[in-house]
C-alpha positions as CSV (number, residue, x, y, z in Angstrom):
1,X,39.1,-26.2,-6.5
2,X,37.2,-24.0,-9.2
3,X,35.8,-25.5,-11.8
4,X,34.7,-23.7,-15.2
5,X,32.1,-26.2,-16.0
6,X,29.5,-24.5,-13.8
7,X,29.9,-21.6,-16.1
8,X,28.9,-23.8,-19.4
9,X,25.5,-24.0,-21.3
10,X,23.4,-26.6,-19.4
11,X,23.5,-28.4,-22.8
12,X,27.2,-28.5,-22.1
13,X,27.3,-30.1,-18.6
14,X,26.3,-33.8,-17.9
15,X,22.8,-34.6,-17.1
16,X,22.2,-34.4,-13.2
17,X,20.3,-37.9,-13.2
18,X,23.7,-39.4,-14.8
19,X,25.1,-38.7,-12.5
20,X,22.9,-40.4,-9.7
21,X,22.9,-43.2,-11.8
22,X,26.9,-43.1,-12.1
23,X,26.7,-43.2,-8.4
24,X,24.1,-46.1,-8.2
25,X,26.5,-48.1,-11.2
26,X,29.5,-47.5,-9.2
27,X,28.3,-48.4,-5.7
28,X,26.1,-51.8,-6.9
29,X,23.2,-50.5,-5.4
30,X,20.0,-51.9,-5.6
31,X,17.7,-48.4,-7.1
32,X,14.5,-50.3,-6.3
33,X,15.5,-49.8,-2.5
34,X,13.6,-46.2,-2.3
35,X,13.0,-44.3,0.6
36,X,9.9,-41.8,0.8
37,X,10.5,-38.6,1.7
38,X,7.9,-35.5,1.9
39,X,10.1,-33.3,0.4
40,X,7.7,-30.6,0.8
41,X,7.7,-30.8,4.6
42,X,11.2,-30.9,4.5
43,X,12.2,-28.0,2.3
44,X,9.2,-25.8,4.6
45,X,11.3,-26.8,7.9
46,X,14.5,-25.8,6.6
47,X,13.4,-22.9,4.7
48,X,14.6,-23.7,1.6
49,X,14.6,-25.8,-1.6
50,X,16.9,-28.4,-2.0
51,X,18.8,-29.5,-5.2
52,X,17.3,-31.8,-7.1
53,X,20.3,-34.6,-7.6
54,X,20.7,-34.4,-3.6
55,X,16.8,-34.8,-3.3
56,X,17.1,-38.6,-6.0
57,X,20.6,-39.7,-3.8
58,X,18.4,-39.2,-0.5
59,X,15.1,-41.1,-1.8
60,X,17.6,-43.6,-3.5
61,X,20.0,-44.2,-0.8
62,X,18.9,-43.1,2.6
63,X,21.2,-42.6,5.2
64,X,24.4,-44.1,5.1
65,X,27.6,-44.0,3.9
66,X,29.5,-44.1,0.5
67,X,32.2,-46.2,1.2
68,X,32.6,-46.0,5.0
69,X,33.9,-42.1,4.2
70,X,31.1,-39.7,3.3
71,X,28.3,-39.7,5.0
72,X,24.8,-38.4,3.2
73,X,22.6,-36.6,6.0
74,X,19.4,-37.3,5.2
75,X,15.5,-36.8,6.4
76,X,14.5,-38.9,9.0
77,X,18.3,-40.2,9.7
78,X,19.2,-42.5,12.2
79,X,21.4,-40.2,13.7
80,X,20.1,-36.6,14.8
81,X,23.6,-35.3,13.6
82,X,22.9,-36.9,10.2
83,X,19.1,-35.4,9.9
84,X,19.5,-32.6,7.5
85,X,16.4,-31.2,8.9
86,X,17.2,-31.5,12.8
87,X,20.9,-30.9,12.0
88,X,20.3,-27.4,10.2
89,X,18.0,-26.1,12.7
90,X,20.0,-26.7,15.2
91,X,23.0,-25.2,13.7
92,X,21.2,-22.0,12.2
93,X,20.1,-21.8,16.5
94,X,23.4,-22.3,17.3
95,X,25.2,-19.6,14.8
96,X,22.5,-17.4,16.2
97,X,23.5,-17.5,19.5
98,X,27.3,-18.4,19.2
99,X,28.0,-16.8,15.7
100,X,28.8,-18.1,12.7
101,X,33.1,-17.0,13.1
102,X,33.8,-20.7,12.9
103,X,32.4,-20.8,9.3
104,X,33.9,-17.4,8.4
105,X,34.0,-16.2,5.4
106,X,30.7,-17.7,5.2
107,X,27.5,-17.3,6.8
108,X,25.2,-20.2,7.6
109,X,22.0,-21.5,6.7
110,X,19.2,-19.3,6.8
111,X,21.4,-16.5,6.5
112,X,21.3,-14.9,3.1
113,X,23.7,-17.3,0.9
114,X,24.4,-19.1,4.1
115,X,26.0,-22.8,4.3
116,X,23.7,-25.8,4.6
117,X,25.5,-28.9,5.5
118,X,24.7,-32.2,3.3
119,X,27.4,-34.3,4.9
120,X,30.0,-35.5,7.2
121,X,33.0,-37.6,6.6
122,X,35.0,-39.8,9.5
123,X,38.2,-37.4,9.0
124,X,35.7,-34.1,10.4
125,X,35.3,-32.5,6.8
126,X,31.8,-31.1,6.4
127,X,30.5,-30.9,2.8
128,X,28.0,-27.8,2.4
129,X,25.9,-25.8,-0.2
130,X,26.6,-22.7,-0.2
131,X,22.9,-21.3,-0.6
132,X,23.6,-18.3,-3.3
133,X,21.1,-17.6,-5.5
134,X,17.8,-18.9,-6.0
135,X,18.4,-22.4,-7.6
136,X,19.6,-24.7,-5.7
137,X,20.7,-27.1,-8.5
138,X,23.6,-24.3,-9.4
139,X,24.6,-24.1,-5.3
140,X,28.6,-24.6,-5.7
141,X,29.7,-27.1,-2.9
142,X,32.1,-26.0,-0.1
143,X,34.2,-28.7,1.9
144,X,36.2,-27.8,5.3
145,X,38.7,-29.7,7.0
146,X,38.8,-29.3,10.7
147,X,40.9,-27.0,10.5
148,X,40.8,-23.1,9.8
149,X,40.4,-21.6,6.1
150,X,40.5,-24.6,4.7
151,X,37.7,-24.1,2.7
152,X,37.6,-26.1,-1.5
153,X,34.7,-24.9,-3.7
154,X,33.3,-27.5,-6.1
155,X,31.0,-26.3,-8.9
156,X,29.4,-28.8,-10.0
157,X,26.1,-31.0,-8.6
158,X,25.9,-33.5,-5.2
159,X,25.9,-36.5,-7.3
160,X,28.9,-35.0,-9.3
161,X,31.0,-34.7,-6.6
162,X,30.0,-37.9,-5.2
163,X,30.6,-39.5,-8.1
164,X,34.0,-38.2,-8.6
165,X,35.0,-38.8,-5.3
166,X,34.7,-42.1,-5.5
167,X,36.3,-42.7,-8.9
168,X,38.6,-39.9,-10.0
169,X,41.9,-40.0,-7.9
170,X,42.5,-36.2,-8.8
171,X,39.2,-35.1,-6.9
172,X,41.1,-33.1,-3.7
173,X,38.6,-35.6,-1.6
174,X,39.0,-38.6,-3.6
175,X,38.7,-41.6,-2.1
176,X,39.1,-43.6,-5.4
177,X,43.0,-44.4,-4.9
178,X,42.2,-46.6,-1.8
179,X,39.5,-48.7,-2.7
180,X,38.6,-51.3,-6.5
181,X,35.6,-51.3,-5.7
182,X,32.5,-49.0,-4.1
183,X,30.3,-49.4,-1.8
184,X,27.0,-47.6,0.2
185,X,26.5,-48.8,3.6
186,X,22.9,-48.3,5.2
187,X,22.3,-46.9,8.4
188,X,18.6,-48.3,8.3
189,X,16.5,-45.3,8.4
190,X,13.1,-45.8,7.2
């Protein structure tokens, strides 16, 4: 799915912090539970900066779940799978070695404007960045199904498309029609 709205005036588009905070209204969640995270450290391991509204869901979440669907990999996640950091290593090693053909047309991250995966969901789709260009707050999000060229483009921020996933039964991903209510659900990482 393409949307124009990338393509608008910043002044135009919604504020990126709405949209965590449309997140944190919709879900019920607490926003004093914080989690630390040296973003610094993290950024220099992966090789990259990260956006900004992915950055605020990650210190104001954690790892877990937005209604038992989409998982948010995180630093430090309970799960190696779910650690963005030891997750895109890992698969940058493994494209290396393997190639990158189950991606295609895509590269992946550190390749130049290569994929770096932010999260999972229980039905195998993957939700990437697609790392082109040199601010990561304007990185268009790429979803695959397990299945081949299935590939949806989303231009618009990581809280945005959380945010309409959960609420706006349109979103190709939404989860909105099944559920009245939201939820996050912790996986307990520090």
């Amino acid at each position: 799915m393409d949307r124009t709205e990338a393509a608008l005036p910043a002044a135009h588009r919604a504020d990126r912090n709405s949209f965590v905070d449309a997140v944190v209204a919709v879900t019920g969640w607490d926003r004093g539970r914080t989690h630390t995270v040296d973003w610094t450290a993290v950024e220099a391991r992966i090789g990259t900066a990260l956006p900004a509204d992915y950055k605020e869901l990650a210190e104001v979440f954690g790892h877990g779940a937005f209604d038992g669907y989409l998982e948010l990999h995180t630093p430090g996640a309970a799960f190696s799978s779910c650690d963005i950091v030891l997750h895109t290593v890992w698969l940058g090693e493994w494209a290396r070695t393997h190639g990158s053909s189950l991606w295609e047309p895509y590269g992946v991250h550190p390749a130049p404007g290569g994929l770096l995966q932010w999260g999972s969901s229980e039905q195998a789709h993957q939700f990437y960045w697609l790392t082109d260009g040199p601010d990561p707050d304007r990185w268009p999000i790429l979803v695959c199904e397990d299945a081949p060229d299935s590939w949806e483009r989303f231009d618009g921020t990581t809280a945005e498309f959380v945010h309409r996933l959960l609420t706006e039964p349109e979103h190709p991903f939404s989860i909105a029609c099944y559920f009245d209510s939201h939820w996050f659900e912790s996986y307990g990482n520090p």
